[in-house]
Biopython code that builds the backbone (N, CA, C, O; Angstrom):
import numpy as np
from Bio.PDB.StructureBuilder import StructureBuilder

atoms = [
    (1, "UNK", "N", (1.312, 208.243, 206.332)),
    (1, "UNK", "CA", (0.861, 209.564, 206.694)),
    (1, "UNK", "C", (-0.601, 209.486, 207.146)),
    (1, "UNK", "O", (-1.498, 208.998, 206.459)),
    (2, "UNK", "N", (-0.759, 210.022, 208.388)),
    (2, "UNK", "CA", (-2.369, 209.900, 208.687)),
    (2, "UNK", "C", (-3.093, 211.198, 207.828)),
    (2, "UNK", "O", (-2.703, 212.232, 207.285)),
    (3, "UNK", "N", (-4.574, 210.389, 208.083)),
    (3, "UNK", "CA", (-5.380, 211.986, 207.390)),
    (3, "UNK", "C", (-5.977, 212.909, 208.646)),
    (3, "UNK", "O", (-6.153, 212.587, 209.821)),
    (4, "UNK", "N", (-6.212, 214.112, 207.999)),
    (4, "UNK", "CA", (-5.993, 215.010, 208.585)),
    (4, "UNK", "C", (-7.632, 215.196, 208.764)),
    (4, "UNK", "O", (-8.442, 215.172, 207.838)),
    (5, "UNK", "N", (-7.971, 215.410, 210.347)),
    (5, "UNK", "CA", (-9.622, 215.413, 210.241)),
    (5, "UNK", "C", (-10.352, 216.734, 210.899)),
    (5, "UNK", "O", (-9.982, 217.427, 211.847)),
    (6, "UNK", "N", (-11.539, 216.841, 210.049)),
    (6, "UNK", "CA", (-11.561, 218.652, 210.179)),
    (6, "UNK", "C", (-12.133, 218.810, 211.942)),
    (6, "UNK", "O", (-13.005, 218.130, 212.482)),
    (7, "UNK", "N", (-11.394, 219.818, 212.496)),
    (7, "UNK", "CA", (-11.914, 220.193, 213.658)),
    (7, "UNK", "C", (-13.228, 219.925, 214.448)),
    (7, "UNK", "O", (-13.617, 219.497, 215.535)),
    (8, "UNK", "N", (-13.607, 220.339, 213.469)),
    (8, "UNK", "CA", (-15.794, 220.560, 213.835)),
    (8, "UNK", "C", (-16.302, 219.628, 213.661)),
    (8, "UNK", "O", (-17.166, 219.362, 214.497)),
    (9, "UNK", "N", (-16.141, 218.868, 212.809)),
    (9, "UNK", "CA", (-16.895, 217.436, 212.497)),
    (9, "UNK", "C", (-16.029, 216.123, 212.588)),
    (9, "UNK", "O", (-16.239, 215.064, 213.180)),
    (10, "UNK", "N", (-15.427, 216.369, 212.135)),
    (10, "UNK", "CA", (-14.311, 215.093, 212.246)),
    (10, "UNK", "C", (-14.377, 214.298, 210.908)),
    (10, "UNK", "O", (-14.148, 213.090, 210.858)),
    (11, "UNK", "N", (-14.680, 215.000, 209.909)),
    (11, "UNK", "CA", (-14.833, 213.708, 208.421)),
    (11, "UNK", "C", (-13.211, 214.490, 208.044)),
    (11, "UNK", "O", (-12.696, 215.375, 208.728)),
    (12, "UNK", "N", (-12.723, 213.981, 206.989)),
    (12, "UNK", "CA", (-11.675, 214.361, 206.653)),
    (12, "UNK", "C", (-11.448, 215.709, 206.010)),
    (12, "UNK", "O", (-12.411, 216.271, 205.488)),
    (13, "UNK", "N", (-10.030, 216.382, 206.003)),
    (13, "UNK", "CA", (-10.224, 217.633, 205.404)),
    (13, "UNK", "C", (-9.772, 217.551, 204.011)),
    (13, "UNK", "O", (-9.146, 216.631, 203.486)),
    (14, "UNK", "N", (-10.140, 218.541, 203.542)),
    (14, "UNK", "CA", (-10.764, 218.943, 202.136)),
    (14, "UNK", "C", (-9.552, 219.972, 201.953)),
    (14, "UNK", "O", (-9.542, 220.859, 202.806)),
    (15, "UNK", "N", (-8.147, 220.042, 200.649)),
    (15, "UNK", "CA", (-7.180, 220.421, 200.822)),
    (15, "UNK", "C", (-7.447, 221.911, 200.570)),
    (15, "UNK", "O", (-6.698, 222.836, 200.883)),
    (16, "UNK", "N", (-8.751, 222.003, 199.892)),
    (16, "UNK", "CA", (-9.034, 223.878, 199.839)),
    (16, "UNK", "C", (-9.841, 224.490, 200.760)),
    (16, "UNK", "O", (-10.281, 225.637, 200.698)),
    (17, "UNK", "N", (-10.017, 223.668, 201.623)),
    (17, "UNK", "CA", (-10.261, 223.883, 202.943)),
    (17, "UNK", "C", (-9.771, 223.731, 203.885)),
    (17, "UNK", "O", (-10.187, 224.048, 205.000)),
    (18, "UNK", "N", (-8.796, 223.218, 203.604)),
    (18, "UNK", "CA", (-7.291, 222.715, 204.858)),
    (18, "UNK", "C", (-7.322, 223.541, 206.365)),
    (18, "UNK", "O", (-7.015, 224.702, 206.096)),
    (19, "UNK", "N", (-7.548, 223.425, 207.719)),
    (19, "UNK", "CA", (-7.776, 221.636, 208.030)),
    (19, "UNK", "C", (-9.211, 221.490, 208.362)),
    (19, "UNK", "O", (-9.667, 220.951, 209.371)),
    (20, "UNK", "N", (-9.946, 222.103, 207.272)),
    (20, "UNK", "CA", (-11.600, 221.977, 207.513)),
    (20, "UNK", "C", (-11.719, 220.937, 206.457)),
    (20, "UNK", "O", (-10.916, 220.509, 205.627)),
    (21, "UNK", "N", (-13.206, 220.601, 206.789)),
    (21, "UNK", "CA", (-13.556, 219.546, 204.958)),
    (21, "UNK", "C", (-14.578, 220.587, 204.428)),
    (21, "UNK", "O", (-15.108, 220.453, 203.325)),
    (22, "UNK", "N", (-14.790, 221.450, 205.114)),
    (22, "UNK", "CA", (-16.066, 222.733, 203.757)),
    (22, "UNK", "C", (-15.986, 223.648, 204.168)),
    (22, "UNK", "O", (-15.233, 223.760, 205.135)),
    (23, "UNK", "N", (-16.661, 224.743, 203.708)),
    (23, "UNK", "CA", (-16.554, 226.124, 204.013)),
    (23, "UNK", "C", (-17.273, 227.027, 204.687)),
    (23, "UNK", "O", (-17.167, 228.221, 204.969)),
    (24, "UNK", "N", (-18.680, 225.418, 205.035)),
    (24, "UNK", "CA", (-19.426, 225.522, 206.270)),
    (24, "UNK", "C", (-18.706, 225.628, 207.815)),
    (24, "UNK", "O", (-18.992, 226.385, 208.743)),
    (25, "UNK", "N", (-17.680, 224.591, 207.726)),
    (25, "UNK", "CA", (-16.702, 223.884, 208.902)),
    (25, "UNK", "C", (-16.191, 225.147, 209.279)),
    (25, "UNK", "O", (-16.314, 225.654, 210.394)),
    (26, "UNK", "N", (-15.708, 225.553, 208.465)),
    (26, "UNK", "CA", (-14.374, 226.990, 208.564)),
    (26, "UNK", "C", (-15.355, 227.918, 208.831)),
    (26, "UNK", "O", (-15.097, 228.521, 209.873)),
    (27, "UNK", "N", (-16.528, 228.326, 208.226)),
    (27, "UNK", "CA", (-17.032, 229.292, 208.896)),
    (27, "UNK", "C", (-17.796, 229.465, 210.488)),
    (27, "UNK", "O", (-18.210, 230.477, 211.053)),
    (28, "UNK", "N", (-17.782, 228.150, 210.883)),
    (28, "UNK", "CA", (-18.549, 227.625, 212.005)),
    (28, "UNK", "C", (-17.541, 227.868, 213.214)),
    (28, "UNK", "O", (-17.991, 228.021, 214.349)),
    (29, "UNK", "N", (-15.836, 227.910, 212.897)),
    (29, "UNK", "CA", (-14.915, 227.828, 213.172)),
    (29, "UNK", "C", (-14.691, 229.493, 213.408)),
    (29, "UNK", "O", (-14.531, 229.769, 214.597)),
    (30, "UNK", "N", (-14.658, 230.447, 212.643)),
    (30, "UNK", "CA", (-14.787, 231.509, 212.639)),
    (30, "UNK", "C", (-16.094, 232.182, 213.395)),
    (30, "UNK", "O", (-15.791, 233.246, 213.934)),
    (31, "UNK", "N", (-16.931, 231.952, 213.494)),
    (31, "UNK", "CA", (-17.962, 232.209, 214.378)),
    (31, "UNK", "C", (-17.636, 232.357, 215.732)),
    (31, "UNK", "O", (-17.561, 233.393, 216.394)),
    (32, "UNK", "N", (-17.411, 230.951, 216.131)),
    (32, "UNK", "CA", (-16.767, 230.741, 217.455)),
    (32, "UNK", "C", (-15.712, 231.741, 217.721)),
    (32, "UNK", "O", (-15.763, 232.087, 218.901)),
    (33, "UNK", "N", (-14.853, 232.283, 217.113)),
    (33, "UNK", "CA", (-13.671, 233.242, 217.312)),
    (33, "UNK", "C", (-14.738, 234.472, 217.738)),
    (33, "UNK", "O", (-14.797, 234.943, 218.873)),
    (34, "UNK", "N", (-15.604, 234.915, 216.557)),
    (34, "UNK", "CA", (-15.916, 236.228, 217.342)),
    (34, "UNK", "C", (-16.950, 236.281, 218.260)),
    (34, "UNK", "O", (-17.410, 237.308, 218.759)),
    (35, "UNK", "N", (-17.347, 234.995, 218.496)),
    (35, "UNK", "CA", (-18.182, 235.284, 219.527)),
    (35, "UNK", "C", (-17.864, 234.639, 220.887)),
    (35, "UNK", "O", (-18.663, 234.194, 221.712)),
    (36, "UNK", "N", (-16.410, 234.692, 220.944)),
    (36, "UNK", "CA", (-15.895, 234.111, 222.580)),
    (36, "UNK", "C", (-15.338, 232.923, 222.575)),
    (36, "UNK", "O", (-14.275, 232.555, 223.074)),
    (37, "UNK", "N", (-16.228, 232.281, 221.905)),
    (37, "UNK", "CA", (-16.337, 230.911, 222.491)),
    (37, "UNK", "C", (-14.853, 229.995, 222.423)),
    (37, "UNK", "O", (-14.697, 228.826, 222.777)),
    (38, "UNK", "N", (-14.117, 230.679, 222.006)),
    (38, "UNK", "CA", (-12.809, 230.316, 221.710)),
    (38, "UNK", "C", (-11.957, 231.175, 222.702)),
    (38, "UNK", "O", (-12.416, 232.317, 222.747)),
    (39, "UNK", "N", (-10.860, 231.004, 223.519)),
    (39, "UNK", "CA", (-10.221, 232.135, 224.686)),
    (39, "UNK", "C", (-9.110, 231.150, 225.341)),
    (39, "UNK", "O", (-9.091, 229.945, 225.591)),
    (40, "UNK", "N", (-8.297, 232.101, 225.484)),
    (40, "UNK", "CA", (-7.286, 231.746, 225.757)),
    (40, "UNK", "C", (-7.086, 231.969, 227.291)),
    (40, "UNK", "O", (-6.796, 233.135, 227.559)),
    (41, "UNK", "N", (-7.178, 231.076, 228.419)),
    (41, "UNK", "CA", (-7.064, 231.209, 229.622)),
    (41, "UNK", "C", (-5.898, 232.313, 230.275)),
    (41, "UNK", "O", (-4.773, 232.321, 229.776)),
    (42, "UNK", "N", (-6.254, 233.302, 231.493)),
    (42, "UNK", "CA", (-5.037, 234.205, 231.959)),
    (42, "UNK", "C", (-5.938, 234.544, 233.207)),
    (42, "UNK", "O", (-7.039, 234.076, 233.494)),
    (43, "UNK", "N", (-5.187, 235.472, 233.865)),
    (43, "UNK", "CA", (-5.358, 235.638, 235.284)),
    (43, "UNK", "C", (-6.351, 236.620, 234.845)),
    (43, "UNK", "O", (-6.560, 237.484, 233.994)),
    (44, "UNK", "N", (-7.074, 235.783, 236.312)),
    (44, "UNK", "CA", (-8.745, 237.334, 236.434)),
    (44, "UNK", "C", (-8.102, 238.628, 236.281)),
    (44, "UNK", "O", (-6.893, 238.826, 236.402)),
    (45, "UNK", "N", (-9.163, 239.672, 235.951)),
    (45, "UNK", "CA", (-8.789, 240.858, 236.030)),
    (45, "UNK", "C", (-9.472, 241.693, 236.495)),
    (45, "UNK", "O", (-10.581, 241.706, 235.960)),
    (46, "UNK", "N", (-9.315, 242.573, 237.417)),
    (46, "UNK", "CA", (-10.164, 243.093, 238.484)),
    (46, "UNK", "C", (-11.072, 244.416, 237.507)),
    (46, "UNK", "O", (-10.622, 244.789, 236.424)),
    (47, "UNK", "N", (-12.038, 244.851, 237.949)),
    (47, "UNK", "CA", (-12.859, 245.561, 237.175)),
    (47, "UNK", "C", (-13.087, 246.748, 238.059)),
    (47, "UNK", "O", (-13.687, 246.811, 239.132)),
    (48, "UNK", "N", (-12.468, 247.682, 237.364)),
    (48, "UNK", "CA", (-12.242, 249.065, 238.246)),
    (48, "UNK", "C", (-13.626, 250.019, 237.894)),
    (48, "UNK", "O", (-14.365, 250.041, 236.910)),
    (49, "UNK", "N", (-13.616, 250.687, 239.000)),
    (49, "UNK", "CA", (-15.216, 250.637, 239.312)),
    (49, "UNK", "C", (-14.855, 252.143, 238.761)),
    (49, "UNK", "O", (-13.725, 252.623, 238.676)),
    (50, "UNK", "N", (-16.117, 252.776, 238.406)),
    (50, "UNK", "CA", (-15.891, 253.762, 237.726)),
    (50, "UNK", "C", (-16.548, 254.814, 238.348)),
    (50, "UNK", "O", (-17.633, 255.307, 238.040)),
    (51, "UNK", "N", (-15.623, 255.183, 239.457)),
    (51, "UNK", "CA", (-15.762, 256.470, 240.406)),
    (51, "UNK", "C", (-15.198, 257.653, 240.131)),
    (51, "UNK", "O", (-13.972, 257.686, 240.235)),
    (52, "UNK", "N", (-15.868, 258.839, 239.740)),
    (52, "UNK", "CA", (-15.072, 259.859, 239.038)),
    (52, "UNK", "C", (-13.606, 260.464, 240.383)),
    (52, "UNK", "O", (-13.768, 260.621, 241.593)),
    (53, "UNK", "N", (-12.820, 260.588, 239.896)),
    (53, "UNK", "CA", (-11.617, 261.256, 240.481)),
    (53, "UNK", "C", (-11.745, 262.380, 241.881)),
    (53, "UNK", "O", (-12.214, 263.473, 241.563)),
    (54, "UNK", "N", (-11.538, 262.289, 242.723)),
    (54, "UNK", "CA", (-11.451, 263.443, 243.808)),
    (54, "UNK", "C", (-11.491, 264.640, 242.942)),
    (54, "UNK", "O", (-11.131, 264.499, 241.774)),
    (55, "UNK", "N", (-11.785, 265.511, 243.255)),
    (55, "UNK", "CA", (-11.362, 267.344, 242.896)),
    (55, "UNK", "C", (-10.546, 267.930, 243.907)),
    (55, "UNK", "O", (-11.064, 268.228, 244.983)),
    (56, "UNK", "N", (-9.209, 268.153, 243.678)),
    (56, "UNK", "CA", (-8.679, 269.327, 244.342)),
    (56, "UNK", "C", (-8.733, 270.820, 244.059)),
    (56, "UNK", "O", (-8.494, 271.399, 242.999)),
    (57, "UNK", "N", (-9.127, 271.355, 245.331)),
    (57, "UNK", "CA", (-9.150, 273.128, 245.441)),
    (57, "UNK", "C", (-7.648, 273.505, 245.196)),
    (57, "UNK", "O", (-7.299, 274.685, 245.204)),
]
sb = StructureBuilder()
sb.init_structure("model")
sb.init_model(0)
sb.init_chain("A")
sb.init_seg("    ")
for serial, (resi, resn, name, xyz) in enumerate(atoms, 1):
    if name == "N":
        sb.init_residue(resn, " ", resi, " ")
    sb.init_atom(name, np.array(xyz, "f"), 0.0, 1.0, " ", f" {name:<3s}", serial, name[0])
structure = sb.get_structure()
């Protein structure tokens, strides 16, 4: 069975930290989630310009 090595650093993981080795790793890991840096590739999306609506009489 190979060992399992934590994402962020690469030393081995720590089973109460599974698949991090600390709780530094995992939070460093979580960071990245809310701040982007993690994303899942998809088609551009056009950015609708924000022109208020015609008025009809």
């Amino acid at each position: 069975m190979t060992a399992v090595l934590c994402p962020i650093c690469k030393r081995p993981a720590e089973p109460k930290f599974r698949p991090f080795c600390s709780k530094r790793c995992a939070d460093v890991d979580l960071a990245r989630w809310f701040t982007g840096a993690y994303a899942i590739p998809g088609a551009p999306v056009e950015e609708e310009e924000d022109v208020p609506p015609a008025q009809e009489d």
